[in-house]
MARMI-66944 format. One record per residue: residue in three letters; x, y, z of N, C-alpha, C, CB in turn. Coordinates in steps of 0.1 Angstrom, whole numbers, plus 2048, in hexadecimal, padded with zeros to 3 digits. Glycine has a CB too. Layout:
// MARMI-66944
ALAXYZXYZXYZXYZ/...
END
This chain:
// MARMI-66944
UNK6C01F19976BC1F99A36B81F19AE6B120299E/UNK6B51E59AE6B01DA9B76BA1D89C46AE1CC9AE/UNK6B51D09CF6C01D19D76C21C09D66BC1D99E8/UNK6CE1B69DB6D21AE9DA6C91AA9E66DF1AE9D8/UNK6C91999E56C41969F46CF1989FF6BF1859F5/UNK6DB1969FC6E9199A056E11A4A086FB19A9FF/UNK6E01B09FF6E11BEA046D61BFA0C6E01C99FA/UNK6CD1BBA0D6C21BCA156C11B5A226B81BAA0F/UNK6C91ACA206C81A6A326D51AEA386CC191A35/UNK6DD1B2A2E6E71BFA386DF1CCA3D6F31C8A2D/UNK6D71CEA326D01D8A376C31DCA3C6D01DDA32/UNK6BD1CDA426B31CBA4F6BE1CBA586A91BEA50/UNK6C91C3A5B6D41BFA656D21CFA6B6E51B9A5D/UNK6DF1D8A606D91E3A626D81EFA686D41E1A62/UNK6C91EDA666BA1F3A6B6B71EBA796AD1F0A60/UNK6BB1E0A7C6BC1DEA896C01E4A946C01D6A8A/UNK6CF1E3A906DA1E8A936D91F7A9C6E21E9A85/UNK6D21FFA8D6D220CA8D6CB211A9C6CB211A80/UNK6C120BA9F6B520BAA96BB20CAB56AC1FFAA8/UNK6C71FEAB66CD1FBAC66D8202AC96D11ECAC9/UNK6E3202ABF6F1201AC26F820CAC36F71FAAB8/UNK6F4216ACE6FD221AD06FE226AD96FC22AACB/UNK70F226ADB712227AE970E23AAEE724221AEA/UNK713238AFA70C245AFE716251AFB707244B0E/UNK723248AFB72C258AF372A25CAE573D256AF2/UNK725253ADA72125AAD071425AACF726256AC6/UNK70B260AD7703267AD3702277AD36FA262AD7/UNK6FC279AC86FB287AC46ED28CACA6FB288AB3/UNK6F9299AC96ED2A6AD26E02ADAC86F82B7AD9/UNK6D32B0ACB6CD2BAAC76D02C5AC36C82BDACC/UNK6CA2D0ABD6D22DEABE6C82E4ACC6D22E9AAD/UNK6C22DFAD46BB2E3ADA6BD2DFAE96B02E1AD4/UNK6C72D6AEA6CA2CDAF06CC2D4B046D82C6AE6/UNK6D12DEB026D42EAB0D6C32EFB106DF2FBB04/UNK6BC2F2B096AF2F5B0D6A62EBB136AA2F8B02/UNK6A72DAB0E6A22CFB166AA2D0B226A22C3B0F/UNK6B32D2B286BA2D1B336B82D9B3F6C52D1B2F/UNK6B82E8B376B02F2B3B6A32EFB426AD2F9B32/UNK69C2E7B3768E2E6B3F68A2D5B476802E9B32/UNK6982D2B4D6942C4B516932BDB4D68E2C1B56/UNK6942B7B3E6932AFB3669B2A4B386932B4B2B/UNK698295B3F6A3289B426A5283B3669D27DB4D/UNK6B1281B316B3285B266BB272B266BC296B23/UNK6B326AB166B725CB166BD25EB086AB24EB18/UNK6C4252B076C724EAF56BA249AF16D423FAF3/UNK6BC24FAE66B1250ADA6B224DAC86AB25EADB/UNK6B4246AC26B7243AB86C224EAB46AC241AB0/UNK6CA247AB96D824FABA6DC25CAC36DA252AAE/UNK6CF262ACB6D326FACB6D2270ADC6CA27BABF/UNK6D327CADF6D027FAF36C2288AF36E128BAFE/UNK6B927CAF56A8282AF06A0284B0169B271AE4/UNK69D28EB0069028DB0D687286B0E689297B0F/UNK68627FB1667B272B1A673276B1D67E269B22/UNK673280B2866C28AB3166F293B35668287B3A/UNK661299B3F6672A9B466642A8B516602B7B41/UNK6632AFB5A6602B5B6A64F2ADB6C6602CBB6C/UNK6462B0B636382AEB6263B2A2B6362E2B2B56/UNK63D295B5D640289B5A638285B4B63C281B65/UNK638276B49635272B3E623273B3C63C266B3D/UNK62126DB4861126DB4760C27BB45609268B55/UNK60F283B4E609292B4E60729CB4161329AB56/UNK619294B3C61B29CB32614296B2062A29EB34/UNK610289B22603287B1A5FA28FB1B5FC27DB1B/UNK5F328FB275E7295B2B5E729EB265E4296B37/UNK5F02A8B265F12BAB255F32B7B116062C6B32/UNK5F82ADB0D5F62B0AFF5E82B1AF95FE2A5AF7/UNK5DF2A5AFF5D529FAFE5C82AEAFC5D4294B0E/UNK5CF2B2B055C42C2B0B5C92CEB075C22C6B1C/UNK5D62D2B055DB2DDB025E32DAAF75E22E1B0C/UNK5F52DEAFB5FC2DCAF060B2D9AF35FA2E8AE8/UNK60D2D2AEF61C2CBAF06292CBAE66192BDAF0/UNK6302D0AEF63E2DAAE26462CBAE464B2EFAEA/UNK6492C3AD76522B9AD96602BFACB6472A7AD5/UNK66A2BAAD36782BCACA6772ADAC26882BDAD6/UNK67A2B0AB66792A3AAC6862A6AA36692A3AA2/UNK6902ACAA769B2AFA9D6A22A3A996A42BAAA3/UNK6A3297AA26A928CA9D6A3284A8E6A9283AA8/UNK69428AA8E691283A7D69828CA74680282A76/UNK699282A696A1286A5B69B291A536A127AA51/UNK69B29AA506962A4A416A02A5A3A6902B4A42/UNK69B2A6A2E6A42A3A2069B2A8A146A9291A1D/UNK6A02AFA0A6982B3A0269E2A99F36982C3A01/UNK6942A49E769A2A39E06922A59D66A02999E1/UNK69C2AA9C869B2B09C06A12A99B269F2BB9C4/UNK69A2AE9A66A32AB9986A82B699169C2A398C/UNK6AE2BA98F6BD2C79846AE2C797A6D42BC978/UNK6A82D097B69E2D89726912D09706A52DC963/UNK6922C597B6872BA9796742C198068F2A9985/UNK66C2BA97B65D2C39806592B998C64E2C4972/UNK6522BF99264F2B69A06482A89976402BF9AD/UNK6452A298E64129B98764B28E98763E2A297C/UNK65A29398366728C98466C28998E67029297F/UNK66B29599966E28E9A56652849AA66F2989AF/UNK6582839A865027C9B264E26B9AB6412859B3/UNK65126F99B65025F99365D25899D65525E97E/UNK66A26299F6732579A46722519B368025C9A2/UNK66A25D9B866A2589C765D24B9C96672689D3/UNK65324C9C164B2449BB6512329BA64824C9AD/UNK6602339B66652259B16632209C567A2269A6/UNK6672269CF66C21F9D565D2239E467F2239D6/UNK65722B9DC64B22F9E863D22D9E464C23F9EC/UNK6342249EC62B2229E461E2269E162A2199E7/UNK6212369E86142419E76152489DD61324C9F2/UNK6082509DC6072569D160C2669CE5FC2549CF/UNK61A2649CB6242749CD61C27D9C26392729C9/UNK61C2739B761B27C9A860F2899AC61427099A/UNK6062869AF5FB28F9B05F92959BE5EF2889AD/UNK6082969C660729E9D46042AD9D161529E9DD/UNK5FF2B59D25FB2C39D36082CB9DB5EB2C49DC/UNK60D2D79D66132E29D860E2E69E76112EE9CC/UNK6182E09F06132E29FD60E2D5A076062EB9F9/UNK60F2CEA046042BEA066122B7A0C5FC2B59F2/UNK60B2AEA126162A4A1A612299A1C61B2A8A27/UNK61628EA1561227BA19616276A1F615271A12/UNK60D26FA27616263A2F61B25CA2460D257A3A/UNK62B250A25629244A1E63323FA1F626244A11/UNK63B234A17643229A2164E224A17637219A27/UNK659227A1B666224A13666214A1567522CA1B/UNK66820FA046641FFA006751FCA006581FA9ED/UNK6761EBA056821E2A026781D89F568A1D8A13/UNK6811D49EC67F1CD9E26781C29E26881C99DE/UNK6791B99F06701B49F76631B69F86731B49FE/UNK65F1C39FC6501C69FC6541C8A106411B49F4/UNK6601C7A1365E1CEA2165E1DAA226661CBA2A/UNK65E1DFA2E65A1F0A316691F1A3B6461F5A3C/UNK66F1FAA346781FDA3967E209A3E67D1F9A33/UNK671213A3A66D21DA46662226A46677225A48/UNK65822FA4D64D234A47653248A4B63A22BA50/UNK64A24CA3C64F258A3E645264A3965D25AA36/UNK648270A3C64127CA33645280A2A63F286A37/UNK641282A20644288A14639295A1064527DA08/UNK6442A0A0F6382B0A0C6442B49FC63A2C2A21/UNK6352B69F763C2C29EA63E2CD9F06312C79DD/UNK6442D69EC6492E59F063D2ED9EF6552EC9E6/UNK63D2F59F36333019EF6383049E463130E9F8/UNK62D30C9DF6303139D26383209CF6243159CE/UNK63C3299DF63F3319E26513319E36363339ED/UNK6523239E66643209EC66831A9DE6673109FC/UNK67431E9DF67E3169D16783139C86843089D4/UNK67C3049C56782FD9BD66D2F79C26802F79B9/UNK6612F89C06522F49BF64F2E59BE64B2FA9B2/UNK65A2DD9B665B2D19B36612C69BC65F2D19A8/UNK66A2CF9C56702C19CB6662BC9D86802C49D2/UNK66E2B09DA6632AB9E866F2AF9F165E2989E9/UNK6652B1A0066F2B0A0B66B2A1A1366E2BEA16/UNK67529BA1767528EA1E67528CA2C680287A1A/UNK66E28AA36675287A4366F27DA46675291A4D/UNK67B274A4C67B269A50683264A5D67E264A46/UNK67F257A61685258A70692256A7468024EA78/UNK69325CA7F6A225DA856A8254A826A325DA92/UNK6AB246A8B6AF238A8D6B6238A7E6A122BA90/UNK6AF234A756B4231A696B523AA5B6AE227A66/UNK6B5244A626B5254A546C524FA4B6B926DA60/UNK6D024BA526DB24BA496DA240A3C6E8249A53/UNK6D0234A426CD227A3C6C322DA306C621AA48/UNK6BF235A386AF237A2A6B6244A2069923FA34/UNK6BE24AA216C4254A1B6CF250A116C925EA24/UNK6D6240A126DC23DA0F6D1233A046E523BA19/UNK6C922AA076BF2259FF6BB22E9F56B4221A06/UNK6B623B9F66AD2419F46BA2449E26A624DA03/UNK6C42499EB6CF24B9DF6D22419D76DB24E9E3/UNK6D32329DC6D822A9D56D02269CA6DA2219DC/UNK6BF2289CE6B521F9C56B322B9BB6A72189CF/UNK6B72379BB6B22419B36BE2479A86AC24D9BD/UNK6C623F9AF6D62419A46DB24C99E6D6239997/UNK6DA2569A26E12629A26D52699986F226099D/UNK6CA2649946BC26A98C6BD2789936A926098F/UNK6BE27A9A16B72829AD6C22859B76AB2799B6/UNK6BF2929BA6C82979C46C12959D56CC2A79BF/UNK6C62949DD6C028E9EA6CC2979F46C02789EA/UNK6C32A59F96CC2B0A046C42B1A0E6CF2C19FE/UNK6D12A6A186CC2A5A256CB2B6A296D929BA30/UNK6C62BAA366C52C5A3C6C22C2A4A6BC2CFA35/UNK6CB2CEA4F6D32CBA5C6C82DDA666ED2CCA59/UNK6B82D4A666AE2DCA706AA2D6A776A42E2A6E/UNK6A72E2A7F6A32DBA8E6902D7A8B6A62EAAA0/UNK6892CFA8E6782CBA8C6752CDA9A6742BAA85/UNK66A2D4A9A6622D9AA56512D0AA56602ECAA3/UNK64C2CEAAD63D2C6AAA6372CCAB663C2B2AAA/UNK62F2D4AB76232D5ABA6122D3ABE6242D8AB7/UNK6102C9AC360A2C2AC55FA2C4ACB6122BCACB/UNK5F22C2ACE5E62C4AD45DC2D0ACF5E92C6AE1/UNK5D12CDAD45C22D4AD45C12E5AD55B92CEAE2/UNK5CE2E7ADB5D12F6ADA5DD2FAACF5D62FBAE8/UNK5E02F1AC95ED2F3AC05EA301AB85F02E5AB4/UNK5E02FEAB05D9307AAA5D8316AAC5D0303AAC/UNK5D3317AB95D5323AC15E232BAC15D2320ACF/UNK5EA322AC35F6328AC6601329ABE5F9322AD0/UNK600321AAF607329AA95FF331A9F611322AA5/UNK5F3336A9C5EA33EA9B5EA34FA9E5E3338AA3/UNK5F234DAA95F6358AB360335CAAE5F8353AC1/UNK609356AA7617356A9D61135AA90621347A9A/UNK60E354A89605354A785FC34EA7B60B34CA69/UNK5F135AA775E4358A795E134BA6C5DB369A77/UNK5E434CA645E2343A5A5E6337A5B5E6347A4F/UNK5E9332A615EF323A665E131FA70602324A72/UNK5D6320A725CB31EA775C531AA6E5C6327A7B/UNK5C131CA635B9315A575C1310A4B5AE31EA52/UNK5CE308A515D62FFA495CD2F0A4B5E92FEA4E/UNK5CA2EBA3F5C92D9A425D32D3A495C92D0A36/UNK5CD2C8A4F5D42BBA525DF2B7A455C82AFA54/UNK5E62B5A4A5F32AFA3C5F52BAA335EC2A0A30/UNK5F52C6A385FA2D2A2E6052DBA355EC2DCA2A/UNK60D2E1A276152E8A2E61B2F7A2961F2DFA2F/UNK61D2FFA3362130AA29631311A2F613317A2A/UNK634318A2B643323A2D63E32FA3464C329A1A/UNK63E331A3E63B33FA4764A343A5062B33CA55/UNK64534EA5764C351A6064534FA6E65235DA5D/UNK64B34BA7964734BA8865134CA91640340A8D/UNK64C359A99658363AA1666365A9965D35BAB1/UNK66036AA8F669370A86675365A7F66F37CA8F/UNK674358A8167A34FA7C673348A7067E348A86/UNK67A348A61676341A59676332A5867B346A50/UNK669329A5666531AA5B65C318A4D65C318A6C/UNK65F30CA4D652300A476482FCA526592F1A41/UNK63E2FBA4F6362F9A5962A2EFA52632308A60/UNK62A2E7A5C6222D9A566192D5A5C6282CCA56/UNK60B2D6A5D5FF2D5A645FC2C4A645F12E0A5C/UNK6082BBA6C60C2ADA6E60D2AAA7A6162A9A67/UNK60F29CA7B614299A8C60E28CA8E60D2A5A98/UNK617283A9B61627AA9D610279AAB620274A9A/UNK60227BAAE5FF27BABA5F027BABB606286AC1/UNK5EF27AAAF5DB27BAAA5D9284AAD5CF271AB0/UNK5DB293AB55D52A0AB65DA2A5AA65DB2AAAC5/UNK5D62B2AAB5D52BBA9D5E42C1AA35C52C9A99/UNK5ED2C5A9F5F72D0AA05FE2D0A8F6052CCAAE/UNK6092D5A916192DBA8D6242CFA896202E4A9D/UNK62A2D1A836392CFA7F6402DDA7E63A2C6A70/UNK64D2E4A8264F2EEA7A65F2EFA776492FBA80/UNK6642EAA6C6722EBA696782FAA696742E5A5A/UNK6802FBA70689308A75697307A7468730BA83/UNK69E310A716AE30DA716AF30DA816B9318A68/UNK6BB30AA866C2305A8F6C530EA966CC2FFA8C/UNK6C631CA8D6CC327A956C232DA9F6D1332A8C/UNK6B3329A976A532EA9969D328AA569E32CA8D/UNK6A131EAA7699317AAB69A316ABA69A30BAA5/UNK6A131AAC16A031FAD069932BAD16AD321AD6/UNK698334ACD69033EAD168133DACD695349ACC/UNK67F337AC2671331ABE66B327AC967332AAB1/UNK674319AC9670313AD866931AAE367A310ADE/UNK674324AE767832DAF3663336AF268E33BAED/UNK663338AE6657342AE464933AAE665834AAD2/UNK64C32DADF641325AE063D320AF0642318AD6/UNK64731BAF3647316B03643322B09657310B0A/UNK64632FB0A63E33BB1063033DB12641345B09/UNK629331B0961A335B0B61332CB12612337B00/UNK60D333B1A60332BB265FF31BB215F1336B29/UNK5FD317B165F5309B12603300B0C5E530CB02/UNK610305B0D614301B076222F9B1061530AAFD/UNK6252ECB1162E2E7B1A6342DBB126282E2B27/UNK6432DDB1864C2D2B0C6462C0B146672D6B0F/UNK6492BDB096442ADB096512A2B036362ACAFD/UNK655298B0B65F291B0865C285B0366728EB12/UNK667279AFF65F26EAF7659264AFE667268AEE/UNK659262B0A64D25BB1264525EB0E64B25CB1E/UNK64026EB0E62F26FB0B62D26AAF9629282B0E/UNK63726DAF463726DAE563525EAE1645273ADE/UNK639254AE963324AAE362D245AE8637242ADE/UNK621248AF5613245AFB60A24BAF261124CB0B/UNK60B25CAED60425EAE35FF25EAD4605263AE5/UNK610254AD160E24EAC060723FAC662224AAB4/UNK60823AAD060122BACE5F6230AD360621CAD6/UNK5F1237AD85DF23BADC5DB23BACD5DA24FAE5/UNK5E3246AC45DC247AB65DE239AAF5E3252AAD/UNK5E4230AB25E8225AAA5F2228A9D5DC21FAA5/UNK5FB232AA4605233A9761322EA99607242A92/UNK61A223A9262121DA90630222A9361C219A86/UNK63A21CA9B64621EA9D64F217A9864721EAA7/UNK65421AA8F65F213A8366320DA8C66B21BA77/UNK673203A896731FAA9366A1EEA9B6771FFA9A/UNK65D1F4AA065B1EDAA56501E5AA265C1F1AAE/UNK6401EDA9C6351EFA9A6391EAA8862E1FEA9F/UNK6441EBA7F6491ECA736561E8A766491F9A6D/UNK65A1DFA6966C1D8A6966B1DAA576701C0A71/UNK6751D5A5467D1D0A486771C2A4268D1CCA4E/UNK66A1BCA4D6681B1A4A6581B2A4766D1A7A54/UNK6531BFA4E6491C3A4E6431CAA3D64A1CBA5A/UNK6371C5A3B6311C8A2E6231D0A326301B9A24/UNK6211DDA2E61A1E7A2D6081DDA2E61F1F1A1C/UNK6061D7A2E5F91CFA2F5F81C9A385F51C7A27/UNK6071C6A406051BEA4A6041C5A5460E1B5A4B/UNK60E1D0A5460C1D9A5E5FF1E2A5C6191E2A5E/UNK5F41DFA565E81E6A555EB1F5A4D5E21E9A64/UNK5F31F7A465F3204A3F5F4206A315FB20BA44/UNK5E41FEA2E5E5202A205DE20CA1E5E01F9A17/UNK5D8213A255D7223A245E2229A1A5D922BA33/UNK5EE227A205FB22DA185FF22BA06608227A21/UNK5F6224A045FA2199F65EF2239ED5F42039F8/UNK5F222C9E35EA2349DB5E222C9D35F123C9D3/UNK5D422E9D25CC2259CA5D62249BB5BA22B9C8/UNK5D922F9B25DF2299A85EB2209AA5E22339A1/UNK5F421E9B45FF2179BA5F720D9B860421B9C8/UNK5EB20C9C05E81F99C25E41F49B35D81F59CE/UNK5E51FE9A85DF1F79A25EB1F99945CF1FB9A0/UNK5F71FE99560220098A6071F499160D210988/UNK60C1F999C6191F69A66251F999F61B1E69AB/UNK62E1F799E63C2009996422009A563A212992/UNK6431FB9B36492039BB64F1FA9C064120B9C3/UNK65D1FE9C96601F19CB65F1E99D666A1EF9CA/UNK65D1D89D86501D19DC64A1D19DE64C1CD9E0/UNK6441D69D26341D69C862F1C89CD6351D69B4/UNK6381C19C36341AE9C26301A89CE6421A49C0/UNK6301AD9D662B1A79E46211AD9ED6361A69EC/UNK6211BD9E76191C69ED60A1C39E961D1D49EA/UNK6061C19DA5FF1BF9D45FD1AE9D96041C39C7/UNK6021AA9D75FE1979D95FE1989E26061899D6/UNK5FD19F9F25F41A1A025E81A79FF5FA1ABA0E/UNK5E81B19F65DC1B69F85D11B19EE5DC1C39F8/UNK5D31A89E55C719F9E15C81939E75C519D9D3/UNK5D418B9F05D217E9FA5D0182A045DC1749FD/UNK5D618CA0E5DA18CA175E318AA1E5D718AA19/UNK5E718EA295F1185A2E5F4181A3E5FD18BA29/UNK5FD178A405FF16EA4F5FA17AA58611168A54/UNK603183A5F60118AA665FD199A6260A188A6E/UNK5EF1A1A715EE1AEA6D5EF1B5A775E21B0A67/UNK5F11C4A765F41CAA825E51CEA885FF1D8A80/UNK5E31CDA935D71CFA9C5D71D7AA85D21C4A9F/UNK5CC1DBAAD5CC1E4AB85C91D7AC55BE1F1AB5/UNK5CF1DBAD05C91CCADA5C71D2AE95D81BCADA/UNK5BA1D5AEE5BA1D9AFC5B91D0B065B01E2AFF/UNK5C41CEB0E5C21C5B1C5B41C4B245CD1CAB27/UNK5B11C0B2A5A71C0B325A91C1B3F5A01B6B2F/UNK5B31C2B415B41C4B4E5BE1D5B505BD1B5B55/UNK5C91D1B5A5D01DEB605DB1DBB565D51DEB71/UNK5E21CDB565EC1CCB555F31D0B465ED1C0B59/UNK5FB1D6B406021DCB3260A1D2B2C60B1E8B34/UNK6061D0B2260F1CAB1661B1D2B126051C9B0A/UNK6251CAB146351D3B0F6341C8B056481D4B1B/UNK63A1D2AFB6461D0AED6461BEAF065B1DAAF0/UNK64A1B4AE864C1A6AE863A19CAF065D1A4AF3/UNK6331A5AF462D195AFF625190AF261E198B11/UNK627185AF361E17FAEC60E17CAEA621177AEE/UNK60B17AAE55FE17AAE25F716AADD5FC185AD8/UNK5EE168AE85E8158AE85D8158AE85ED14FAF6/UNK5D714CAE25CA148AE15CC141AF55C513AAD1/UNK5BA13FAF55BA13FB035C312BB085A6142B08/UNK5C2128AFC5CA119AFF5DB118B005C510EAF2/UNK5E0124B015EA129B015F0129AED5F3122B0E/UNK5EC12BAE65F1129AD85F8132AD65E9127ACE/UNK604135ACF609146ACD60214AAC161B149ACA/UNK5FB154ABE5F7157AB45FF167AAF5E8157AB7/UNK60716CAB760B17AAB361417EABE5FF184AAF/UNK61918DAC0621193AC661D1A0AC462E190AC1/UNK6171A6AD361D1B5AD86221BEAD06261B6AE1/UNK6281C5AC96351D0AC16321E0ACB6301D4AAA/UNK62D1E4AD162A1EDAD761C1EEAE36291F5ACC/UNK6231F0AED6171F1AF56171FAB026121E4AF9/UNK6121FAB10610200B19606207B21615205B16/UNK60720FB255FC218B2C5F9226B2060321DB3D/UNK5E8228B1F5E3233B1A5DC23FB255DA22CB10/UNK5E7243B285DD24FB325CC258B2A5EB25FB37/UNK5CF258B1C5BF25BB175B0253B1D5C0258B07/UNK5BD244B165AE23AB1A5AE234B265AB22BB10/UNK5BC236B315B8234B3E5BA225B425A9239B3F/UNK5C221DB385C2210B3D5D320BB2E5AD207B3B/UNK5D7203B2D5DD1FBB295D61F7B1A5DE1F2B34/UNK5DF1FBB115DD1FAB015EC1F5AF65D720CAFC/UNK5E81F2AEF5F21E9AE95F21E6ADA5F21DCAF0/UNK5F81E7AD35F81E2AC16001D5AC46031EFAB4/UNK6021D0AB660A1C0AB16021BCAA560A1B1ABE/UNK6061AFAA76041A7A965FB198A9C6191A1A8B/UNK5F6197A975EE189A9C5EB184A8F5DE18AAA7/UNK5E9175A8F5E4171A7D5D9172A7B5E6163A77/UNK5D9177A6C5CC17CA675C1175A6C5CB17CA59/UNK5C0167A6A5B3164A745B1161A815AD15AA70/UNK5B616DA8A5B2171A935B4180A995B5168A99/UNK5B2187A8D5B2195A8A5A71A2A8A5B5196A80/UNK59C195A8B58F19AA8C58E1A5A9C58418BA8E/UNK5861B2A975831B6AA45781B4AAD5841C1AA4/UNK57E1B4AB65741ACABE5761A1AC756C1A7AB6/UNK58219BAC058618BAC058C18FAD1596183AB1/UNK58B184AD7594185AE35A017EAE358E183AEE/UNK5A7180AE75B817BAE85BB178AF45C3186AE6/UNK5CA173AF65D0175B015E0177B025CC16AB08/UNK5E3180B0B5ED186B115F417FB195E818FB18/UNK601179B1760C170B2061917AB27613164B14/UNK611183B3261518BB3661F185B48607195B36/UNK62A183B4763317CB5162C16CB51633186B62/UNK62A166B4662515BB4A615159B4D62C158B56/UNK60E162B4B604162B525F8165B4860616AB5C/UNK5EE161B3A5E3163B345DC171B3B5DA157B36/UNK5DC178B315D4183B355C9183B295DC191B37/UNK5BD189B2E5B718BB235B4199B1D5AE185B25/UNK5AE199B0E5B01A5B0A5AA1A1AFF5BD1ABB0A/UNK5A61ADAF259B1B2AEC5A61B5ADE5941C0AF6/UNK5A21ADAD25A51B9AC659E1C3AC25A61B4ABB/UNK5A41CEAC45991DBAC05A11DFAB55961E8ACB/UNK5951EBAAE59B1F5AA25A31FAAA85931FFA9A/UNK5AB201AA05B320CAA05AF218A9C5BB20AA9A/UNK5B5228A9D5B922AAAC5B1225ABD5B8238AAC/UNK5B5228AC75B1226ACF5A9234AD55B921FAD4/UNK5AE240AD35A824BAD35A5252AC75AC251ADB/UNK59825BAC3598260AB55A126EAB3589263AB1/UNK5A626BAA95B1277AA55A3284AA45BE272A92/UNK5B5291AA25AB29CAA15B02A5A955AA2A5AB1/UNK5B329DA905BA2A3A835B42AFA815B929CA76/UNK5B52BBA7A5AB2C8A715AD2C2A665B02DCA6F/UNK5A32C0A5F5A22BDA5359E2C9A4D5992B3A50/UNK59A2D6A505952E3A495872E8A4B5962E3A3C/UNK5812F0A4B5732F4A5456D2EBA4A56C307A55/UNK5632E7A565582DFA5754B2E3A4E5552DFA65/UNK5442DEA4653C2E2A3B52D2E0A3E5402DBA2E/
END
């Protein structure tokens, strides 16, 4: 079931690949794709597809309005896929997805949804995803549903089959994902099913909204509290069409979408995460189930485990400039005698915090927060701050307050 080292530098190569290499005639449309256009949506290549970047508001604005209200983002280019075993109990499905994921599936609850991180043999991360059991209400109760990111859904659907050897059935599905975002999310689909108001954080249920049957996932990448809501294709314009109708509620493109995952400090495969990247280095052993750290079974265990009782070279950190100027993707990162100690993976401007914020990897001993750094921004030392992560506090609902 192992992958070869050939196979695995083919399939970082890849996963490279997958990120850059597409020309603009094959990329594929949304099913929604007429409705962004409709509403002004300047429309770029996006891990493969013709994604809205922005709208009329712009990118800053249109943070802001998530930040305070609520932000309708199209997310149909990630993967969903359900998978299942021929009369198997959610027990069977989750030991196998277990071999290659290093959270703790076995004991997910009817309804419940994990972060956690598809393993190469290596112990690299070769992509991070959600995994939800079914409700108890839909089908089969036992399978998981998968969604994972765009860029590389064909690579990880193909892994996901290879390393599980026909044990498991793995059915892509071809819906459109809706995300809902912000401090009013709540409100507003509330106003649809009243009962989607006192869903937890990371929970999910099967309703109807404006009369269209959805999964609906009280998740999201933007540190507010909102929505996920899987809809068929046929459905999903008029649902849009209903949500965008309400006063708090305005579409949001992927400019704002990744000002508001790096405010939260959440990680962007490709860039923040590779093939080379190991779940400790990138700071997310959150994702690693205490029984995981302590069986392991998973694959690159061997290395997952031997970081997290050594440690290892590099970690992912939060890093605020001190000045105006923004850290892009690559600048390096120096001690003040010019030394390289690390690299940028994500950065920019945070219209929350009002100044220039940034993630990367620096070596562990100089990972400390607090530590000051420096920024080799056009040639030029800047200085700057390791801080915790997030940079603003999420607002997850965790469920009334006690």
């Amino acid at each position: 079931m192992g992958m070869t080292s050939e196979d695995s530098r083919g399939r970082k190569a890849g996963r490279a690949r997958c990120l850059w290499e597409t020309r603009v005639s094959d990329l594929k449309q949304l099913p929604l794709d007429g409705l962004h256009r409709e509403l002004g949506g300047k429309m770029v290549p996006f891990a493969g597809y013709d994604m809205p970047v922005q709208y009329p508001m712009g990118v800053k604005e249109e943070h802001l309005w998530t930040r305070e209200k609520a932000g309708l983002f199209d997310v149909s280019h990630m993967g969903q896929a359900v998978l299942s075993v021929e009369g198997g109990s959610h027990e069977d499905v989750a030991a196998l997805i277990e071999e290659i994921v290093p959270g703790e599936i076995r004991k997910l609850g009817h309804g419940r949804i994990r972060y956690t991180l598809l393993m190469a043999d290596d112990g690299g991360v070769l992509d991070d995803l959600m995994i939800t059991r079914l409700p108890k209400e839909v089908g089969h109760a036992g399978d998981l549903v998968l969604v994972v990111n765009a860029a590389c859904k064909d690579a990880d659907y193909a892994y996901i089959e290879k390393q599980l050897g026909g044990r498991a059935t793995l059915s892509v599905k071809d819906r459109c994902l809706l995300a809902l975002q912000g401090p009013k999310a709540h409100e507003v689909i509330a106003e649809l099913d009243p009962e989607a108001s006192t869903m937890p954080f990371m929970s999910a249920r099967v309703t109807q909204l404006a009369g269209a049957n959805v999964m609906l996932s009280r998740c999201g990448y933007t540190g507010e509290d909102g929505y996920e809501i899987s809809v068929a294709n046929k459905d999903a314009d008029a649902l849009a069409r209903k949500l965008l109708a309400h006063d708090d509620v305005a579409p949001i493109g992927l400019g704002a979408r990744d000002s508001l995952r790096l405010e939260a400090g959440l990680c962007l495969y490709g860039h923040d995460m590779t093939p080379e990247t190991s779940p400790v280095g990138a700071n997310l052993t959150f994702a690693l189930g205490k029984r995981r750290r302590e069986e392991g079974g998973f694959a690159g265990a061997e290395r997952v485990l031997r970081e997290l009782n050594n440690g290892c070279g590099e970690i992912r950190v939060g890093i605020k400039p001190s000045g105006r100027a923004p850290a892009r993707e690559g600048t390096e990162v120096k001690l003040e005698d010019g030394t390289t100690i690390g690299r940028v993976t994500s950065g920019g401007f945070g219209p929350t915090v009002g100044g220039p914020v940034a993630m990367g990897y620096v070596q562990r001993q100089h990972a400390e927060e607090g530590g000051t750094v420096h920024l080799d921004i056009r040639g030029k030392l800047h200085p700057a701050e390791i801080v915790r992560l997030p940079f603003i506090e999420p607002r997850y609902y965790r469920g009334p307050s006690k």
